[in-house]
Structures are given as C-alpha cells and as structure tokens.
C-alpha positions as a Python dict, from the first residue, in 0.01 Angstrom:
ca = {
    (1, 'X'): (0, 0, 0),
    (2, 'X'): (164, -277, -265),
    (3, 'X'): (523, -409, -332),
    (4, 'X'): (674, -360, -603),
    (5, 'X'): (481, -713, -791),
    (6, 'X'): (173, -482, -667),
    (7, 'X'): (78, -732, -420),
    (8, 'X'): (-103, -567, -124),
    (9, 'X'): (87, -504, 200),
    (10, 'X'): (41, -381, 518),
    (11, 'X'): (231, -135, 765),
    (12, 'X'): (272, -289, 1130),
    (13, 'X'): (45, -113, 1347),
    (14, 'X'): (-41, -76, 1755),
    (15, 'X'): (-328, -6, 1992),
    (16, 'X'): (-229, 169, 2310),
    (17, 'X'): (-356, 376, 2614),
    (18, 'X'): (-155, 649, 2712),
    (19, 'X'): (-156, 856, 3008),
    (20, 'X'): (25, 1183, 2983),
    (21, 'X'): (222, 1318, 3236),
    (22, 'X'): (265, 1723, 3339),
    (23, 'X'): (152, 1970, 3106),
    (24, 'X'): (-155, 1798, 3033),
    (25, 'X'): (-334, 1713, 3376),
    (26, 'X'): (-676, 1758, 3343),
    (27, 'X'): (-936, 1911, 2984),
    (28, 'X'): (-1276, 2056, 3097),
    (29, 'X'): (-1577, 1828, 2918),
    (30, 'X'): (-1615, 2076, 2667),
    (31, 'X'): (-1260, 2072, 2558),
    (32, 'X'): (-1282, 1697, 2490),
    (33, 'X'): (-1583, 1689, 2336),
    (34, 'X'): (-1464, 1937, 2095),
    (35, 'X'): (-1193, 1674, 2029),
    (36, 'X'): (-1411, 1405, 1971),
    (37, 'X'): (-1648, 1597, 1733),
    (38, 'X'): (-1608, 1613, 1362),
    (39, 'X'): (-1869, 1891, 1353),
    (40, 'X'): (-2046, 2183, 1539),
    (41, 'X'): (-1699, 2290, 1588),
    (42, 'X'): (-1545, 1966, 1654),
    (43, 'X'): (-1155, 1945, 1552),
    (44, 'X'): (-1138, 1541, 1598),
    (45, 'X'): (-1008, 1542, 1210),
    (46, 'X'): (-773, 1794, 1300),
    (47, 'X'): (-619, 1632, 1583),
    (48, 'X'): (-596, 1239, 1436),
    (49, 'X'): (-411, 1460, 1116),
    (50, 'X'): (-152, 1637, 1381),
    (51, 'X'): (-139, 1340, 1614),
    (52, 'X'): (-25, 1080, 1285),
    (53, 'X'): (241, 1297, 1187),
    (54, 'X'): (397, 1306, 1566),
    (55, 'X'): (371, 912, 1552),
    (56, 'X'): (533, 886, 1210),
    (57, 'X'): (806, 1161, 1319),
    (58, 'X'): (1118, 1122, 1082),
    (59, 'X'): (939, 1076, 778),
    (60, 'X'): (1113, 1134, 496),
    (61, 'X'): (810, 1230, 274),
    (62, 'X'): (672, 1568, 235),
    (63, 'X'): (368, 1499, 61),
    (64, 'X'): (69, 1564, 339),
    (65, 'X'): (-127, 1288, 277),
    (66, 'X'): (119, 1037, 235),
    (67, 'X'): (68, 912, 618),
    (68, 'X'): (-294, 899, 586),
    (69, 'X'): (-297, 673, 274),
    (70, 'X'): (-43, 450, 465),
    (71, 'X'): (-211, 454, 837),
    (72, 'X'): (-591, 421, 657),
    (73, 'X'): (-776, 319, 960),
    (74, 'X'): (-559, 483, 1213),
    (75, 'X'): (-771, 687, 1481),
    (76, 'X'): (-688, 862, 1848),
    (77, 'X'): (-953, 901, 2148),
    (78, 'X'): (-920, 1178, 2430),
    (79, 'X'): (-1088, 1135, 2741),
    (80, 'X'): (-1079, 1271, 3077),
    (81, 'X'): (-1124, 1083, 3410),
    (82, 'X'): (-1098, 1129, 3709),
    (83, 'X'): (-685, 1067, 3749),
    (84, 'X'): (-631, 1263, 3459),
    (85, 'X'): (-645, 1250, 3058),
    (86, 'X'): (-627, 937, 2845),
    (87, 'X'): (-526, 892, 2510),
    (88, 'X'): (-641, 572, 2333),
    (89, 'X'): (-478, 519, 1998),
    (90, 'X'): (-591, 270, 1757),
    (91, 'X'): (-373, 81, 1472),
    (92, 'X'): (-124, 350, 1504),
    (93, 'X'): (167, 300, 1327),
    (94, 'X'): (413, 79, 1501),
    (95, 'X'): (757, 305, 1418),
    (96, 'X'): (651, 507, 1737),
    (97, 'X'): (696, 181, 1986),
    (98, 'X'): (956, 39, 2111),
    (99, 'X'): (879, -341, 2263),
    (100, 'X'): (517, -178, 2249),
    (101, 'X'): (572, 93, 2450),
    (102, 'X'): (555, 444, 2296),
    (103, 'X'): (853, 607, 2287),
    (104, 'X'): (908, 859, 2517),
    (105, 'X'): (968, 1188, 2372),
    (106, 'X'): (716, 1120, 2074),
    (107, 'X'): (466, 1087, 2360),
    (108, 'X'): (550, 1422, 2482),
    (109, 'X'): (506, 1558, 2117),
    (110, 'X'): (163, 1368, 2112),
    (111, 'X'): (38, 1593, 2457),
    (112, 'X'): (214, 1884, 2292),
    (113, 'X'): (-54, 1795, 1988),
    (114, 'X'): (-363, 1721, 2255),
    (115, 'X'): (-277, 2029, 2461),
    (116, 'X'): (-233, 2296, 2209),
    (117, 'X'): (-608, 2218, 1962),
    (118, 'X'): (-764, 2221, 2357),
    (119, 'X'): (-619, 2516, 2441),
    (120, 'X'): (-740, 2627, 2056),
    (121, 'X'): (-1108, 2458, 2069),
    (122, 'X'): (-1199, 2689, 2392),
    (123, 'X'): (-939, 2993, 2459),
    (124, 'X'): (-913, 3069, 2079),
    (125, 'X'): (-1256, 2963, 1989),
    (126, 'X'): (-1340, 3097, 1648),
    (127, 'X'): (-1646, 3362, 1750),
    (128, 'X'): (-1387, 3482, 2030),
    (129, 'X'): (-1073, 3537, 1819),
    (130, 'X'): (-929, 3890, 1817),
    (131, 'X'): (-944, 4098, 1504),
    (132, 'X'): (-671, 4363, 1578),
    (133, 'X'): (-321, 4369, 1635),
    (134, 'X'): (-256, 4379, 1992),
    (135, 'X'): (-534, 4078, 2067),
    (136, 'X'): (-356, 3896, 1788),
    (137, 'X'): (-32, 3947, 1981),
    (138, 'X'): (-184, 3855, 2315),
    (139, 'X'): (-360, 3543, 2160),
    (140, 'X'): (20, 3431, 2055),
    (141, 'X'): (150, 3491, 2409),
    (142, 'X'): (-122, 3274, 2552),
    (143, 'X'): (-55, 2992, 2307),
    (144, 'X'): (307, 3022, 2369),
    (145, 'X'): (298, 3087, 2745),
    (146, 'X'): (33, 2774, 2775),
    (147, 'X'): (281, 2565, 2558),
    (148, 'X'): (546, 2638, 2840),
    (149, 'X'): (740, 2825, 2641),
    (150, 'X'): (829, 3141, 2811),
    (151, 'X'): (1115, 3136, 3036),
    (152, 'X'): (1214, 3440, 3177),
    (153, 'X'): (1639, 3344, 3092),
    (154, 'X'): (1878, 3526, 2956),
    (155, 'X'): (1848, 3605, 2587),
    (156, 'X'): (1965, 3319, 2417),
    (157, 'X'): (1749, 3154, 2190),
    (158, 'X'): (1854, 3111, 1804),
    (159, 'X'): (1592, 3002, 1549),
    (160, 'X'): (1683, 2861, 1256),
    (161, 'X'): (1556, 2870, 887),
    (162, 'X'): (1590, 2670, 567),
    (163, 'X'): (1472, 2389, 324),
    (164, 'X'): (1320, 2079, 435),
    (165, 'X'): (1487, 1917, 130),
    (166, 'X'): (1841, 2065, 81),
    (167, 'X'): (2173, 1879, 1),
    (168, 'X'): (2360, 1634, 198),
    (169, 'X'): (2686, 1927, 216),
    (170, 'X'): (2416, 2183, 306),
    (171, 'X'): (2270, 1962, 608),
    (172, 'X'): (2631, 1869, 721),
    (173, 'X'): (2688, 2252, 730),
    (174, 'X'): (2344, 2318, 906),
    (175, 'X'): (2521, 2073, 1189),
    (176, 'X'): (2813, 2241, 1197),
    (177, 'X'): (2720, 2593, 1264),
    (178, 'X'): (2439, 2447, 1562),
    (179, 'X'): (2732, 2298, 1700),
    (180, 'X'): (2903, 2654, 1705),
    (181, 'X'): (2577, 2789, 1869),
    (182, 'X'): (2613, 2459, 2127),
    (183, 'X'): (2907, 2500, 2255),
    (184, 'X'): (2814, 2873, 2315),
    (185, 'X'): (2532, 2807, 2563),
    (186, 'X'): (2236, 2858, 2256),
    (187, 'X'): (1944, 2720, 2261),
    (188, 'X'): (1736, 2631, 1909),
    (189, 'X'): (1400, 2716, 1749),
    (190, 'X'): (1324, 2610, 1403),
    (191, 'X'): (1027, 2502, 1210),
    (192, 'X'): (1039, 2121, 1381),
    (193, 'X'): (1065, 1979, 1044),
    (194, 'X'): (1382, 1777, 889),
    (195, 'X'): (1699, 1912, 646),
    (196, 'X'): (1787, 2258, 768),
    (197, 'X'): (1515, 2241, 1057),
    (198, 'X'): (1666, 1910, 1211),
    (199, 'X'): (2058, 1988, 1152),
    (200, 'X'): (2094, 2261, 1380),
    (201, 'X'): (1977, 2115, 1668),
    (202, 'X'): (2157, 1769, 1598),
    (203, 'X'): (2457, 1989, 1583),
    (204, 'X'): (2366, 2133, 1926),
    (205, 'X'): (2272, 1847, 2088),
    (206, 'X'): (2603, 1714, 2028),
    (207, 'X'): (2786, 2021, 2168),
    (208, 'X'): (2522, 2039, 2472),
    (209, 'X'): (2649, 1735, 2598),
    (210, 'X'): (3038, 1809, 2574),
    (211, 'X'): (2942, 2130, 2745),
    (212, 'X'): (2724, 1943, 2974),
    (213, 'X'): (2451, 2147, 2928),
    (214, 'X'): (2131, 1911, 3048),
    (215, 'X'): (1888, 2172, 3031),
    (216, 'X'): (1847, 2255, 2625),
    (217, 'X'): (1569, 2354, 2468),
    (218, 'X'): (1518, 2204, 2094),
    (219, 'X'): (1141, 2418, 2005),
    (220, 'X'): (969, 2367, 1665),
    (221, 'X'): (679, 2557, 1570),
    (222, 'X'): (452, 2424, 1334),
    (223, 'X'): (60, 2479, 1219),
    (224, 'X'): (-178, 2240, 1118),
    (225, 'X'): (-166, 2281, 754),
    (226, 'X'): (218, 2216, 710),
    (227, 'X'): (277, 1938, 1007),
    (228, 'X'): (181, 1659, 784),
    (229, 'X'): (428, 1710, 484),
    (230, 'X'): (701, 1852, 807),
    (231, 'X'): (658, 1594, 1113),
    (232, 'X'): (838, 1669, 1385),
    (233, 'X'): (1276, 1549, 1364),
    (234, 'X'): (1311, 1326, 1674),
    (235, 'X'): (1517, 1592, 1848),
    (236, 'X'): (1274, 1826, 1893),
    (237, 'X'): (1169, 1842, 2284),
    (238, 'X'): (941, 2148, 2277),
    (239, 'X'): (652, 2121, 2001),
    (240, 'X'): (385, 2420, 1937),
    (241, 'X'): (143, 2421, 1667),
    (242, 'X'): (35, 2749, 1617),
    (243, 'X'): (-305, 2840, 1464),
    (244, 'X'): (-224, 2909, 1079),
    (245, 'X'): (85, 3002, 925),
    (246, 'X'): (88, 3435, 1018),
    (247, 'X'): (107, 3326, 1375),
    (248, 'X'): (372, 3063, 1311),
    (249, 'X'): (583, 3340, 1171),
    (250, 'X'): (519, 3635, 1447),
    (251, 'X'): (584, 3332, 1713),
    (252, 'X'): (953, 3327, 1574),
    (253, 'X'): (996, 3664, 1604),
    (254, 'X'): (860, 3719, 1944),
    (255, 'X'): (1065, 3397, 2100),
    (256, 'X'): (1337, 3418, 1850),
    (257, 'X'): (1643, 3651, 1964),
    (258, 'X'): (1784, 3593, 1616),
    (259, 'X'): (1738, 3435, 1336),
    (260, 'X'): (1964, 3205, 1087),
    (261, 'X'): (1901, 3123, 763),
    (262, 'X'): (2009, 2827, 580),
    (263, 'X'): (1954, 2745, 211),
    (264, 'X'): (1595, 2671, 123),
    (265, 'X'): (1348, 2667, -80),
    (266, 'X'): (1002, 2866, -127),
    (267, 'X'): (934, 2859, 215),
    (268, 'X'): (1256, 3020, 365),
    (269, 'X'): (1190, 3267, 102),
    (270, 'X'): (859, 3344, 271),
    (271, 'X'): (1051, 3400, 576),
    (272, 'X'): (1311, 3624, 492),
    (273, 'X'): (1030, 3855, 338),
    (274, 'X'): (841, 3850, 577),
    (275, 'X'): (1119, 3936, 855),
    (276, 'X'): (1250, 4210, 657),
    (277, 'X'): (903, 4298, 610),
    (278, 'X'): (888, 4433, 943),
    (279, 'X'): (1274, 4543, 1026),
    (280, 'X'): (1191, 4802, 760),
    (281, 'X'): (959, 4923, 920),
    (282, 'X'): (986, 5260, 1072),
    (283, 'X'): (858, 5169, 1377),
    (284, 'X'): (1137, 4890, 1376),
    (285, 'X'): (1441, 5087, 1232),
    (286, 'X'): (1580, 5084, 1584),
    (287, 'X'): (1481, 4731, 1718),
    (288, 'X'): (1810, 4525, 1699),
    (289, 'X'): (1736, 4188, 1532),
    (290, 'X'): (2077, 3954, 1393),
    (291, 'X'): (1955, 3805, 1077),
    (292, 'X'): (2215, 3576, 925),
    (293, 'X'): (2202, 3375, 591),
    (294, 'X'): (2468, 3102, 588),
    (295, 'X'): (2537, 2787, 358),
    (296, 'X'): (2862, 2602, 245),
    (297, 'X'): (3075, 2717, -34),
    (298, 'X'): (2884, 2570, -258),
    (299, 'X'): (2570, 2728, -153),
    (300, 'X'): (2710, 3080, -255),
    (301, 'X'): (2556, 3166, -581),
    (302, 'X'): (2214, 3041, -365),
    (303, 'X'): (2254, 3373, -114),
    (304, 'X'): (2384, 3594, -420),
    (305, 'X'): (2054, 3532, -601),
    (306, 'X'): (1817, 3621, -284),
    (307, 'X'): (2060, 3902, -234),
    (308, 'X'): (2014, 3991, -598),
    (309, 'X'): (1637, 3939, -592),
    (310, 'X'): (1618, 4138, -259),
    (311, 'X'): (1811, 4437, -400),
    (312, 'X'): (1565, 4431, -706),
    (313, 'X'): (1241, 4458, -522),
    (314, 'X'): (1289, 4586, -215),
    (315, 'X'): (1580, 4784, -272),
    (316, 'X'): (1941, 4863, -149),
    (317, 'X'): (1779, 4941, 240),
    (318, 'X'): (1710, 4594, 247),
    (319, 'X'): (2049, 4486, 302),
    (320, 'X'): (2131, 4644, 592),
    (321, 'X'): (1924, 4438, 809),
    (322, 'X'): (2103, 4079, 704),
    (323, 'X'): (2427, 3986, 682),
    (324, 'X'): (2576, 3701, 423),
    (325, 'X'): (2856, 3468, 559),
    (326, 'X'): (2977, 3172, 334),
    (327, 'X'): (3152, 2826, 465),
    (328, 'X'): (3286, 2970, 833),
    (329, 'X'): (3027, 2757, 1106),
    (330, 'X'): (3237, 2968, 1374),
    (331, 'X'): (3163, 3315, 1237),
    (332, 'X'): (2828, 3249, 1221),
    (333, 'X'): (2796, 3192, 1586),
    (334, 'X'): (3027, 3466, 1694),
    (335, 'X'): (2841, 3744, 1504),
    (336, 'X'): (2493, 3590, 1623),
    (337, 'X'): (2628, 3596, 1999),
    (338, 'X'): (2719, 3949, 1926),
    (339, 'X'): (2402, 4037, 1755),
    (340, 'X'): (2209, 3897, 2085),
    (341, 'X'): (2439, 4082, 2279),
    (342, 'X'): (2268, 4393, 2151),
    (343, 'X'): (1921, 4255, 2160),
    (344, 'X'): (2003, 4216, 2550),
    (345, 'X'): (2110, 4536, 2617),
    (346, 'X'): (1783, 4699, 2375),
    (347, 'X'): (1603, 4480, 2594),
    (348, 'X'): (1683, 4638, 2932),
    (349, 'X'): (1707, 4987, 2859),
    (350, 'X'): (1344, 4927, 2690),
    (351, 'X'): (1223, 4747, 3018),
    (352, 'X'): (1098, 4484, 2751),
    (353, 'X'): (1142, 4090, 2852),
    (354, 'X'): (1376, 3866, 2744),
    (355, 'X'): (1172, 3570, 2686),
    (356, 'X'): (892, 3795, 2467),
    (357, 'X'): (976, 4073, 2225),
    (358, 'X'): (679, 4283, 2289),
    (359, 'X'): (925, 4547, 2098),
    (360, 'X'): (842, 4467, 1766),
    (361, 'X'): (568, 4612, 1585),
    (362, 'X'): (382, 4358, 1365),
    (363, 'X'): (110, 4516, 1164),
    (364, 'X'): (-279, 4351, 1108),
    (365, 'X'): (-170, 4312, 755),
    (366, 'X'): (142, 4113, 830),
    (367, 'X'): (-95, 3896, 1085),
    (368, 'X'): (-410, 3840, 942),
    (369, 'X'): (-397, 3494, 760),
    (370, 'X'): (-412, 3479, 384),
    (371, 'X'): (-579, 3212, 226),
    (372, 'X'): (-408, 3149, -88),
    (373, 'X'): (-700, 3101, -367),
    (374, 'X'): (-660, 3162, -713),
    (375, 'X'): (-883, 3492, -697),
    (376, 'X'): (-630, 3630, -408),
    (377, 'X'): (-298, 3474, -583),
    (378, 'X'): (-393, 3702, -895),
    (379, 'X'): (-470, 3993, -668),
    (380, 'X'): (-170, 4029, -519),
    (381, 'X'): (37, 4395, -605),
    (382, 'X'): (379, 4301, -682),
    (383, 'X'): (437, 4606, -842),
    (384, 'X'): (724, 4919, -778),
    (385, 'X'): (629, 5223, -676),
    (386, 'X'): (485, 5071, -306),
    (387, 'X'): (645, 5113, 34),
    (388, 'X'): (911, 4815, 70),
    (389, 'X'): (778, 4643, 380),
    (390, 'X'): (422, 4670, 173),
    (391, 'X'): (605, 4480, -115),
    (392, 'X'): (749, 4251, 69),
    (393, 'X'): (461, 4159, 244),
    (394, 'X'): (256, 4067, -84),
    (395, 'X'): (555, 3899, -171),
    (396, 'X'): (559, 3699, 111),
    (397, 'X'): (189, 3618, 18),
    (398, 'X'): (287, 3469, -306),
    (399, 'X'): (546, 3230, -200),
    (400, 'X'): (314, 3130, 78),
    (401, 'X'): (52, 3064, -189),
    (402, 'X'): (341, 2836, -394),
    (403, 'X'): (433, 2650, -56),
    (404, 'X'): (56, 2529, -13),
    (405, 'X'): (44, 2435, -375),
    (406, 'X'): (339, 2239, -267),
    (407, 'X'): (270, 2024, 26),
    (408, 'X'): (-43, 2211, 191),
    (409, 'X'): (-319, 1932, 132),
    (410, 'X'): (-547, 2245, 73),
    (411, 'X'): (-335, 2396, -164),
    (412, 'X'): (-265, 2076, -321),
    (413, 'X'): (-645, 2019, -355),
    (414, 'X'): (-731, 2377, -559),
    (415, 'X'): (-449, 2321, -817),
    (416, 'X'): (-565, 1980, -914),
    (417, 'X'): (-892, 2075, -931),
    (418, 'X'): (-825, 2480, -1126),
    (419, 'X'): (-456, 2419, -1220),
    (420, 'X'): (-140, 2620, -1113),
    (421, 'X'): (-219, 2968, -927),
    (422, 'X'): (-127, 3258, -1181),
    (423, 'X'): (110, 3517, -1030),
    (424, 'X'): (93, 3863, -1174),
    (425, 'X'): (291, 4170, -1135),
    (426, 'X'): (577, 4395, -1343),
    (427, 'X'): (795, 4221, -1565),
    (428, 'X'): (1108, 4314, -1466),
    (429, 'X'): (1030, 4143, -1069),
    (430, 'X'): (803, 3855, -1254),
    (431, 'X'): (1153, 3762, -1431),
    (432, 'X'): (1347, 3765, -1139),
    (433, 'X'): (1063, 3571, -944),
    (434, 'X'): (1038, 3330, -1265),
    (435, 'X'): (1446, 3308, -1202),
    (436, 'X'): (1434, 3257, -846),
    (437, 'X'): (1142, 2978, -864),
    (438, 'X'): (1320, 2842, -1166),
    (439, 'X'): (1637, 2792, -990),
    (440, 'X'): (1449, 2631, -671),
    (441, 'X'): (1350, 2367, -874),
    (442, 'X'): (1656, 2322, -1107),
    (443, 'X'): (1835, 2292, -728),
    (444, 'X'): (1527, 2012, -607),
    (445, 'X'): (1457, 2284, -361),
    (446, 'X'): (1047, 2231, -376),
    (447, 'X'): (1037, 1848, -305),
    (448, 'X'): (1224, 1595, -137),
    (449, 'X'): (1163, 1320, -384),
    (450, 'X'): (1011, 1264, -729),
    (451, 'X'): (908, 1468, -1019),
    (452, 'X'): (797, 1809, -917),
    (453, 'X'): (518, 1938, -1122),
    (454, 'X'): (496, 2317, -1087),
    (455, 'X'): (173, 2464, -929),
    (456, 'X'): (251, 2837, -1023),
    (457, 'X'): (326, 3031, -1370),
    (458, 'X'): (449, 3350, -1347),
    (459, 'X'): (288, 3569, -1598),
    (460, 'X'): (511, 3838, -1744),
}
C-alpha cells in the first residue's frame, strides 16, 4: 500500500490466540487437517479468505481482493487440543482489536467462519454431496441447524434485500422501516453485508432495546465467493456461509417468513427472480409468502422499472405475488406482520414448522449451482414462449453471471482475461435488460466507489 507521494505504508497488524467459546468445542483431526491443507481437499485458502473479511468487517470496499492486497502476509491456524479448539492468527489486521484483544462479536463471526468450512470439509464433502432435490434440501437444514439456526419460535423472522451500495436517503429509509419491524417483536435476516443489508437491522436494534427485547436475532447469510467484496456489518450476531450462491438463496426462503426488498442493484434483481421463480410455481400457488419492495419517494421510478421489466418477461401473473409500497416505514411492517400472520396459520393447518419451510417446492434446476462462464452466459434462453418460473430462472442466471463479473474474484478473473460475458436473447427483453442494467449503473447501483467498467453487453 502507498500514500498519496507513493511512499510505501503499512496497515497496523496483530498476532493472537483465540479460544472459542460454545458452538465450536471440539473438530475431529480430519476436520482440521482439512483446514490446514491447501490441497487433497484442503480448504486452508478458503478459510484465511472468509476469516480476513470477518476481521476487516465494515469495510467499505466491495472489490474482493482489496483485503488481501492490504493484509499480504496475513494467515490463520486451527488446531485442536485437548481443552478445545485454538485459533492462532498471524499479522491480522489490527481494526478487529481493541487494547489487543479481539473484539467480541467479530470473534463469534470468526467461529461462525471455522465452524461452518468444518462442518463443509467432512458432512458436505464433495464425493458425498447430494445430487437431487430433497438431499439438497436436507444438506441446507444440516448447515443451518449446525449453524444454530433453527429455533422452533413463533414465525417471526423478516429477511431483508437490497444494494450493498445504495443512497444515503435509501439507507436512512432501510433504518426506518427495521425499526417498524423492531418495535413489532421481528427479528432480521439479510445478506450480512452493508447499505440495505446493514440498515435494517441498525433500525431494529434500536427499537429492540426500547422494547427491551434482549434476545434478537441479526442472521446474515453469505457464501464464500461474495463474503470478501460483502464482510459482515458489525451488527450481525448470527453468521452462515452457505456453500455457493443456490443454497444462499433457498436458505432465505426456508428461514425467511417474508421477505423485503429494498432498492438494489444486480444482485437484488437476482433475488426477486429467483423468489418469484418459485411462487409461480404451481406447486407454490397456494404457499403464502409476503414479498414487499419498499424505498423512499425518491426511489419510485426504481420499483416502477422492475415492475415494468417484470410485467414484460414474466408477465401480468407476476404481480400478484409482490406488493409495491413507496415512503410509509409503518405500512411496510403492518402488511409484513399481516402477511406472516398467514404464513402462521398455512403453517399449522399444514403441520409444517415454523422455524423451516419444508412447504416450498424448490426444483433441481433452481438449486443446482451455475457457474457463470462465457460458454453458459451465451447459453442461457431468455426467450418468450417458456413457462414463467423457467424464464425467470435463466434470468436469474444472467444477473448472477453480471454480479460475479462484479465483485466475484472468479468472475472478475474470466472477464479480464476473455472480456465482458455476452448475454443473448429476444430483442424486445434484451432492451429492457439493456434498460434495466443501464439504469443500475447511471444510479451507481453496481459499485460502491470508482469508475465502473461494465463486464456484460447485451446483444440485441
């Protein structure tokens, strides 16, 4: 790193030994030596990639390998003895001490990291990972139920969607409605990260407190290829990182009791396509689900182009399954708590838990993970004439193809090396994709800071 004379200069860094405590008692001898190795298997590059963007939580740069230029030499050791596990951690970088102690709760992120690439190294190990639908499922329970996450509560977990680089009015409003949700006894879920993932539960926390509420859950789900450009906010209390980016997305629909959706950028726009994906569904035409997309006054003409683009391609059905409120925080929370209200009582007379919807059907094709190359970003059929949620789910592929051009270090890597991925499909959706994508970055909706250089043409 240099100054601005370009004089080198270095970040303050610390050694440490940490000792976690619950959650994270004891890891067989196979399990750390998988976390030591670089090869046969080993996931040690893996974990010191997860485990720097814990310690540099609150980051406010989204480009993946910004913390590994800075922390060069940084490097994290698991072993187990006999009272337990140890974590050694070497030149780490000193903005997660505090009088050279770690601080506490990105400690507990930093087991959450340890615990969940164990539980991935052996339980999910790659010749043992299920194929079909229902092991895919039950693989996401596991992950989820091993992560502590299950609690068999009442029905009252929100998650929350939307850009990790919106406006400073959009954030403030992203506070405001998750101190609605607060004050009504919700917890939140989002994707751990900071702008419209970090509001919501800053607004909560805040109305948690008047309400006396000591108890709140604050969960972000993440996967390894996006944690580095989205480390954890600092309010976050409950971290997952799921396997790849599919099981991300079926984890917030099976913990999730509903879903709100702030302004965004690419990525939300994988989301909502993806969720209405599978609420058209037959199989899901009767599975209640609140879907809200919310946003300041000024964030109206935002929601009236996703609502326009939605109508387009998957057609006027889609719109039944969301509902658009503008600039009313209250509202928002009202219609979610009656939205869950239903998901409660769906719930019961379905005999289906509370704290997993086993309800939903989520088909191999929405699960299986898609590896966005420039052979399978040309493939994709983004053409009329298909079933909706069969649309929507190549749809879904291409955005998620554009988000890991964007700040996937994979991604990042094929378009420097074979240039922007080349989306194909009919011209009247490739102009309102080219619209939608066009506004996105007009609206500095891709990146949080400096130039964005596209790594996508639409080809109509």
């Amino acid at each position: 790193m240099t100054d601005q004379n370009g004089v080198a200069t270095t970040l303050p860094v610390v050694n440490a030994r940490i000792y976690p405590r619950g959650g994270l008692d004891i890891l067989s001898r196979e399990e750390v030596a998988r976390l030591k190795g670089a090869s046969g298997g080993g996931m040690h590059d893996l974990l010191r990639r997860c485990a720097l963007a814990v310690l540099t939580s609150g980051s406010a740069s989204d480009d993946p390998r910004a913390a590994q230029e800075l922390y060069p030499s940084f490097d994290i050791q698991v072993t187990q003895q006999d009272r337990g596990v140890r974590i050694d951690l070497q030149n780490a970088p000193a903005m997660a001490f505090v009088d050279g102690e770690i601080i506490r709760g990105i400690a507990e992120l930093l087991f959450a990291v340890v615990r969940d690439l164990a539980y991935r190294a052996i339980e999910l190990d790659e010749g043992r990972e299920a194929q079909d639908s229902e092991g895919i499922t039950n693989e996401i329970f596991g992950l989820l139920r091993n992560a502590r996450l299950l609690q068999p509560s009442d029905p009252n977990l929100v998650v929350c969607w939307g850009g990790h680089s919106i406006n400073r009015d959009e954030y403030d409003y992203t506070k405001l409605v998750g101190y609605e949700l607060g004050l009504r006894g919700f917890d939140i879920c989002t994707g751990c990260g900071p702008g419209a993932m970090k509001g919501p539960m800053k607004g909560a926390n805040v109305a948690h407190a008047k309400q006396r509420r000591y108890q709140s859950r604050y969960i972000g789900i993440t996967e390894p290829g996006i944690i580095a450009a989205e480390s954890p906010n600092p309010i976050v209390n409950h971290l997952v990182i799921m396997p790849d980016i599919e099981k991300r997305l079926e984890s917030f629909v099976r913990l999730g009791h509903g879903i709100i959706v702030f302004p965004g950028g690419v990525g939300t726009a994988e989301e909502i396509l993806y969720l209405l994906g599978l609420l058209m569904r037959e199989e899901n035409a009767d599975v209640p689900f609140p879907l809200i997309l919310t946003g300041p006054t000024a964030s109206a003409p935002y929601f009236e182009q996703i609502d326009q683009f939605l109508r387009l391609t998957l057609g006027e059905a889609a719109t039944s399954r969301y509902e658009i409120i503008v600039a009313d925080p209250q509202q928002v929370a009202r219609r979610m708590a009656e939205g869950i209200k239903k998901v409660r009582e769906h719930r019961i007379h379905q005999k289906d838990s509370f704290y997993f919807n086993w309800s939903m059907t989520i088909p191999l094709e929405f699960q299986s993970p898609f590896e966005p190359t420039h052979e399978a970003m040309a493939a994709l059929d983004l053409n009329p004439g298909r079933k909706p949620h069969e649309l929507a789910g190549d749809l879904r592929r291409a955005f998620s193809g554009i988000v890991a051009g964007n700040v996937k270090e994979d991604g990042m890597r094929r378009v420097e090396a074979h240039g922007p991925f080349q989306i194909h499909g009919d011209p009247a959706i490739m102009r309102a994709l080219d619209a939608l994508l066009q506004a996105f970055v007009a609206q500095r909706r891709m990146k949080i800071s400096g130039q964005y250089r596209p790594c996508y043409e639409v080809v109509v």
